[in-house]
C-alpha positions in Angstrom: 15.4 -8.8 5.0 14.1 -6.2 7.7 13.7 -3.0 7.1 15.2 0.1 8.9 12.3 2.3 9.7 12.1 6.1 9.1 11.0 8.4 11.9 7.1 8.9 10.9 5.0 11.9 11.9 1.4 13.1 10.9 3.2 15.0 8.4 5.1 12.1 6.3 4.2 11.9 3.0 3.3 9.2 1.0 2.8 8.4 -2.5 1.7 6.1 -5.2 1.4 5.8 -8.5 -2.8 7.0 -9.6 -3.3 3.4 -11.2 -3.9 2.1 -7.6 -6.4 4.7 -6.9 -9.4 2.6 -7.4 -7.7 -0.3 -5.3 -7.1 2.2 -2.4 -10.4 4.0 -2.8 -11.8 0.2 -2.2 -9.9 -0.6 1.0 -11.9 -0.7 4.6 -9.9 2.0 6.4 -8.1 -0.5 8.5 -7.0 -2.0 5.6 -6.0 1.9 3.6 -4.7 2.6 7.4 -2.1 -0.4 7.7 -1.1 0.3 3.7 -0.4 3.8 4.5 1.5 3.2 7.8 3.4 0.8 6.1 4.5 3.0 3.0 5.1 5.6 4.7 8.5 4.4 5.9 9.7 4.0 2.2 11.4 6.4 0.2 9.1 6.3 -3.1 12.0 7.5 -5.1 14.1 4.5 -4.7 13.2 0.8 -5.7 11.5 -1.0 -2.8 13.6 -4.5 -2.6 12.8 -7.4 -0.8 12.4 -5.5 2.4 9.7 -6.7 4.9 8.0 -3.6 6.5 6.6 -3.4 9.4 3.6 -1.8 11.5 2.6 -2.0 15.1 0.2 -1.2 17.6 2.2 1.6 18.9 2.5 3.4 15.5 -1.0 3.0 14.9 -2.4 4.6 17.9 -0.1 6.7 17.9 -0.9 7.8 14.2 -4.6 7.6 14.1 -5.3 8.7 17.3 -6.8 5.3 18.5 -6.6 3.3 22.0 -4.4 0.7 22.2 -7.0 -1.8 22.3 -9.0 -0.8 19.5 -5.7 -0.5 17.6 -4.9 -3.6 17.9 -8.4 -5.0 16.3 -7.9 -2.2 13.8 -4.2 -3.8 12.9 -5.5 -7.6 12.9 -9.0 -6.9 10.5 -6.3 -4.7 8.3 -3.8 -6.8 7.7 -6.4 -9.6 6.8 -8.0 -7.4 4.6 -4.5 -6.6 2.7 -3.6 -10.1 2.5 -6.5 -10.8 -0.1 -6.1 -7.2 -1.6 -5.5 -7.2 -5.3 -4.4 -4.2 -7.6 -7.1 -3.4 -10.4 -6.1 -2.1 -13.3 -8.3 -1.1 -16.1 -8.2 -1.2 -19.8 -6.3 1.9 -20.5 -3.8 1.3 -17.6 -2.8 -1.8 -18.9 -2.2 0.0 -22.4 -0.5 3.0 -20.6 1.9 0.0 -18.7 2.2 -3.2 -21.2 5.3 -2.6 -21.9 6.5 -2.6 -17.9 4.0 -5.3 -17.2 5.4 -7.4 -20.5 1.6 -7.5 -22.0 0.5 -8.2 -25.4 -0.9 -4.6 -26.8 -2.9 -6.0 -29.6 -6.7 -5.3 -29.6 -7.7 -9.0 -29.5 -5.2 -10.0 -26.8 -5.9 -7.5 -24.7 -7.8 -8.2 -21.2 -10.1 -6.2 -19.9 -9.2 -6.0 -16.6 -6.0 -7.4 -14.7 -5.9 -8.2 -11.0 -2.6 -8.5 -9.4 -1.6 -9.3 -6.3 -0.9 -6.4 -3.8 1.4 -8.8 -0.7 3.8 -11.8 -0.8 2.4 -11.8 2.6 1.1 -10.0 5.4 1.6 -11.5 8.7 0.0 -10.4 11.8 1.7 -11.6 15.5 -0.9 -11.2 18.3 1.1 -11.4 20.7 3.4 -8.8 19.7 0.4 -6.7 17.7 2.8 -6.0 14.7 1.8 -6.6 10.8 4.9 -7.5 8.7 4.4 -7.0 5.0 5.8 -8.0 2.1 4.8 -6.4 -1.4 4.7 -8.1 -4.6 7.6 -7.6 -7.7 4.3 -6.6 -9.3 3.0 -4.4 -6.9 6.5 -2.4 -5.6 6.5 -0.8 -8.9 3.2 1.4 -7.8 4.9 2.4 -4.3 8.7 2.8 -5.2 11.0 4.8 -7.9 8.5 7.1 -8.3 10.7 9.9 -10.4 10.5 11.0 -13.9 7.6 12.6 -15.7 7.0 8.6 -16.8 5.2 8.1 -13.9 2.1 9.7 -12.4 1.5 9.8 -9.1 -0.1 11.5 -6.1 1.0 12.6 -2.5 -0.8 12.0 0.4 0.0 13.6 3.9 -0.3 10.1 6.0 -2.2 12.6 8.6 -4.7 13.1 6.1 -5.3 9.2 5.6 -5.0 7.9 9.4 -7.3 10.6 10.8 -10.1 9.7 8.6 -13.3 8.9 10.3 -15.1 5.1 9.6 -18.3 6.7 8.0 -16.4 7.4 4.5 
């Protein structure tokens, strides 16, 4: 199922759930650039469904201030970066979500650390210079509903993530 995309400006905001922090902070800035793009055109207070979003070349030199050319490298080496992305979670995350993630609390079945998967897919089309992403069940829950004092999360002006210079 496509997705019906919301008008985007520097000014969009975009959220997350602070679990994924360490995940993001991780990300080349292609990668964090194509992510951001592409949840930016959510509403994080309803649940994310099957929906496939999309990102092109146009959007992202538009957003980040890029050429076209160097956008469309920049949208290529992203996407393959976010294909392979997985979503770290730490010991005390997984206590703070076992009961979301269906985990065994116990002290001896506990693992120390979880990697799940961040995309079903992430498709990139050269010859049209779009990325089409698909998030994991898993991974939606970090992106979408975000409402009620349940869930922590941060905003992020997407101006403030594009326009980032490569030397962070």
């Amino acid at each position: 199922m496509r997705f019906q995309v919301r008008t985007v400006t520097g000014l969009t905001k975009v959220r997350h759930r602070n679990e994924v922090g360490v995940t993001l902070a991780s990300l080349s800035l292609s990668a964090k650039r194509v992510l951001f793009l592409a949840l930016c055109q959510i509403d994080s207070k309803e649940m994310l469904n099957d929906e496939i979003l999309e990102v092109d070349a146009d959007l992202f030199s538009k957003t980040t201030t890029l050429d076209k050319y160097a956008a469309y490298a920049a949208l290529k080496e992203g996407a393959k970066v976010l294909a392979s992305t997985t979503l770290v979670l730490n010991r005390d995350d997984l206590k703070n979500l076992s009961n979301e993630l269906g985990i065994a609390t116990s002290k001896n079945k506990m693992p120390d650390r979880l990697d799940l998967n961040l995309t079903e897919f992430c498709a990139y089309y050269d010859h049209l210079a779009i990325v089409r992403i698909k998030f994991t069940n898993t991974a939606k829950r970090y992106f979408s509903k975000l409402i009620g004092s349940e869930n922590r999360y941060t905003t992020q002006v997407l101006k403030s993530v594009v326009i980032l210079n490569s030397v962070n």
